[in-house]
C-alpha positions, -999 to 999 in steps of 0.1 A, spaced: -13 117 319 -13 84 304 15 72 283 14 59 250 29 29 237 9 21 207 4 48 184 -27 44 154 -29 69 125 -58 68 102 -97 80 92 -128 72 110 -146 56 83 -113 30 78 -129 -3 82 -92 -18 81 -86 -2 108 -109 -11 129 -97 -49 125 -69 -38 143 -82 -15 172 -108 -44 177 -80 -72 180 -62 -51 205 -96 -42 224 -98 -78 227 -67 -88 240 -67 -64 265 -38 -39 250 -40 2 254 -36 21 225 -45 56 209 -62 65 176 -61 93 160 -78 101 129 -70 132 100 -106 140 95 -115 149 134 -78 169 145 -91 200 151 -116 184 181 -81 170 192 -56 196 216 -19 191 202 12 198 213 46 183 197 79 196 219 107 195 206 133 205 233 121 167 249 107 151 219 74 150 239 39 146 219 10 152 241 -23 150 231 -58 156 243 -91 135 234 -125 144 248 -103 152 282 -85 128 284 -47 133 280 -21 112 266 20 116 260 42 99 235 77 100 237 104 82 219 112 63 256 78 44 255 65 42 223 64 6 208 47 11 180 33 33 151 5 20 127 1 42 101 -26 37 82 -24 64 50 -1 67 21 29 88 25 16 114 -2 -20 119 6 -36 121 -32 -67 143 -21 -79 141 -57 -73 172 -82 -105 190 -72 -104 231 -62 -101 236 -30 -108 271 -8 -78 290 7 -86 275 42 -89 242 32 -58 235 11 -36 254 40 -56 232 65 -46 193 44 -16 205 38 -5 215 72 -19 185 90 -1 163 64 35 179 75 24 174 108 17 133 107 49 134 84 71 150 115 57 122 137 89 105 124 110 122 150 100 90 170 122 67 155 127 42 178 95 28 177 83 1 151 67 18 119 38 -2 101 50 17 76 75 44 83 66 75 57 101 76 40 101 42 37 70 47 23 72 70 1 105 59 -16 86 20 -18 58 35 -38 78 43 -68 69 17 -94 103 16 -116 121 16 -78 103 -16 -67 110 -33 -100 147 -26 -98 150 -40 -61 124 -69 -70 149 -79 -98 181 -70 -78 170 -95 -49 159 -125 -80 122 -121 -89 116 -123 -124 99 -88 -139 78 -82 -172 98 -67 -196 92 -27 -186 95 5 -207 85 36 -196 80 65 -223 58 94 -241 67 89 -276 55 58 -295 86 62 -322 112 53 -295 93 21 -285 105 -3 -311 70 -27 -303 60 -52 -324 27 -37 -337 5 -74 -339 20 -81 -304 2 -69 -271 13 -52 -244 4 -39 -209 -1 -5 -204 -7 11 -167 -2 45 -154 33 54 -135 11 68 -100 -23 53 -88 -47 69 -117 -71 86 -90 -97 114 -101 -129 126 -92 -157 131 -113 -188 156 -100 -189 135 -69 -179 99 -75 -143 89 -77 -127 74 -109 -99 50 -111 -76 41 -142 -74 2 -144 -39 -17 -164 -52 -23 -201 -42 -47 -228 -32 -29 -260 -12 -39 -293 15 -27 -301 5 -5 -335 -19 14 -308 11 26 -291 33 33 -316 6 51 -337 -11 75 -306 0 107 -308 -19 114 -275 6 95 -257 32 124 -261 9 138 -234 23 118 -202 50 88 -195 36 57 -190 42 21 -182 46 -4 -209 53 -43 -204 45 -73 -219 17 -88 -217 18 -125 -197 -7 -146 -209 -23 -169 -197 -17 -160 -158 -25 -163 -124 -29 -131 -104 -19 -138 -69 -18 -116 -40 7 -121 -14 0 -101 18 32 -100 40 37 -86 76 68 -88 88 85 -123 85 49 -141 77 38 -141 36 4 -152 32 -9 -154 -4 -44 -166 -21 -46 -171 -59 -75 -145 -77 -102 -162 -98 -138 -161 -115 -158 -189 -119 -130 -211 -111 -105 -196 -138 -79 -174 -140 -88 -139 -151 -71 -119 -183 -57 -84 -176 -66 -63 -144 -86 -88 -118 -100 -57 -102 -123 -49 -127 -142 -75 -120 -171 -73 -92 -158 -87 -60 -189 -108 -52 -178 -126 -89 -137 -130 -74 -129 -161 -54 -96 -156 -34 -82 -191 -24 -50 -197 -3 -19 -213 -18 11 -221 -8 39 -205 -25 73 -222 -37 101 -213 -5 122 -194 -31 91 -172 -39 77 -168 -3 111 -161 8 116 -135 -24 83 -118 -11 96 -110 24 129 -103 16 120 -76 -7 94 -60 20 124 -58 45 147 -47 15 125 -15 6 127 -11 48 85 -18 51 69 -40 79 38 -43 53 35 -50 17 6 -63 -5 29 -77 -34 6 -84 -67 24 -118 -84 17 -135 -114 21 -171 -124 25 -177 -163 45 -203 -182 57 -219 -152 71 -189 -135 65 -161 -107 65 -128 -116 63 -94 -98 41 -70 -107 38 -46 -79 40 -39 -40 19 -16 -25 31 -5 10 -6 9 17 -23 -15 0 -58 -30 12 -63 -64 30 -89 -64 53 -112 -79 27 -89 -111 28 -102 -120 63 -135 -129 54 -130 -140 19 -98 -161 24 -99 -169 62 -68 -148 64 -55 -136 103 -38 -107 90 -51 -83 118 -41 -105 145 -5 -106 133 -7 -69 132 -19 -66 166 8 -89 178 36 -72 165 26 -32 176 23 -50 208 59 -62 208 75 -34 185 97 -60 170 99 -80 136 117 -110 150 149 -120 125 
């Protein structure tokens, strides 16, 4: 029976993953994935009268208990959004069961969580991040959130920002659809009767800006300002192809860097990619996203994110 120390969640097909699995290969350290889309070819038992998780792989046998377990990586939002498409009888009690099950996995709490679920969860509640972000000294875009464009009080020549409150995700037939931040004025807001439909963000609109993405893990920020064609981009950078985007490393003011960590350790993460923007001389926050994407930073920006990664589930501790 071989004991676990390092613990991976995730999916096959996760590239990001893989960064992480490959380090570790490399420098030697045991581990054991174990993906959501192939748990029924895995043998599970969780016990609770010894906390004891054992699990079986193509034979082989593992055990993870709270006594030897370093470290969790857990690679999947907190609330799985399977996309709003029908789903048979078999299949909805099938997500929906293994969800609860990786969300019990939190009985093991003494080991390091890149991220812990709760943690999770509570840090991907944009009005929640906003409040700490401003609690702890980052400056924030002026934020509303509301259905009804009479209670806004918006200039109507002015322009705003207007994004959704959760990621925008759908599916369409087969592809997957994704609602993008969008620059309106303010007489289309106060003027849209559709908007009585849903709550939604509202803030102003910085301009001109700098997107920059800061990627931190644990005490280390690492950020790269976002561009096209050597300039800064107006409203959401992701709409634009990725081949067109050049993501170039910069250092950030101390204050900011040290804003940017504190603020992952204040929402109780080990991971956050924290979206910034510079305008009129000043840093702003945006957003953090405790799942959010950074493998394609290592070839792009030359960033060693993975290897930190790697380091710290080897150790289980965030150094102070």
């Amino acid at each position: 029976m071989n004991e676990v120390e390092i613990l991976i969640i995730s999916n096959k097909f996760d590239f990001t993953t893989d960064y992480i699995t490959h380090e570790l290969h490399k420098l030697g350290i045991p581990y054991v994935r174990i993906n959501r889309d192939e748990f029924p070819s895995y043998g599970i038992k969780l016990s609770l009268s010894n906390e004891e998780l054992h699990i079986k792989i193509s034979g082989n046998k593992f055990i993870v208990t709270n006594e030897k377990l370093k470290s969790v990586y857990f690679r999947a939002p907190t609330f799985l959004r399977y996309l709003y498409t029908p789903l048979e009888p078999e299949n909805q009690l099938f997500k929906s069961q293994w969800a609860s099950f990786i969300r019990n996995l939190i009985i093991f709490e003494n080991a390091l969580w890149i991220n812990h679920p709760v943690n999770t969860y509570k840090a991907e509640n944009k009005l929640f991040q906003l409040k700490v972000a401003k609690e702890i000294g980052f400056k924030i875009p002026f934020t509303l959130v509301s259905n009804n464009g009479d209670l806004l009080g918006l200039d109507d020549k002015n322009k705003y920002v207007i994004k959704t409150l959760d990621a925008g995700l759908f599916k369409i037939g087969k592809k997957e659809a994704f609602i993008y931040t969008n620059i309106v004025k303010g007489n289309e807001l106060t003027n849209n009767s559709n908007l009585k439909l849903l709550p939604v963000i509202i803030q102003e609109y910085l301009y001109p800006k700098l997107d920059i993405r800061a990627t931190v893990v644990g005490n280390k920020v690492w950020a790269v300002k976002i561009l096209k064609q050597g300039k800064s981009i107006d409203g959401d950078w992701r709409r634009t192809k990725k081949e067109e985007l050049e993501f170039i490393s910069v250092d950030l003011p101390h204050d900011i860097n040290l804003l940017c960590s504190t603020l992952v350790k204040k929402l109780g993460l080990s991971f956050g990619a924290i979206d910034l923007a510079y305008c009129d001389s000043e840093y702003f926050f945006l957003e953090v996203n405790p799942t959010g994407e950074w493998a394609w930073l290592i070839n792009s920006a030359g960033l060693d994110i993975h290897k930190l990664i790697a380091k710290l589930l080897f150790s289980g501790v965030i150094k102070t």
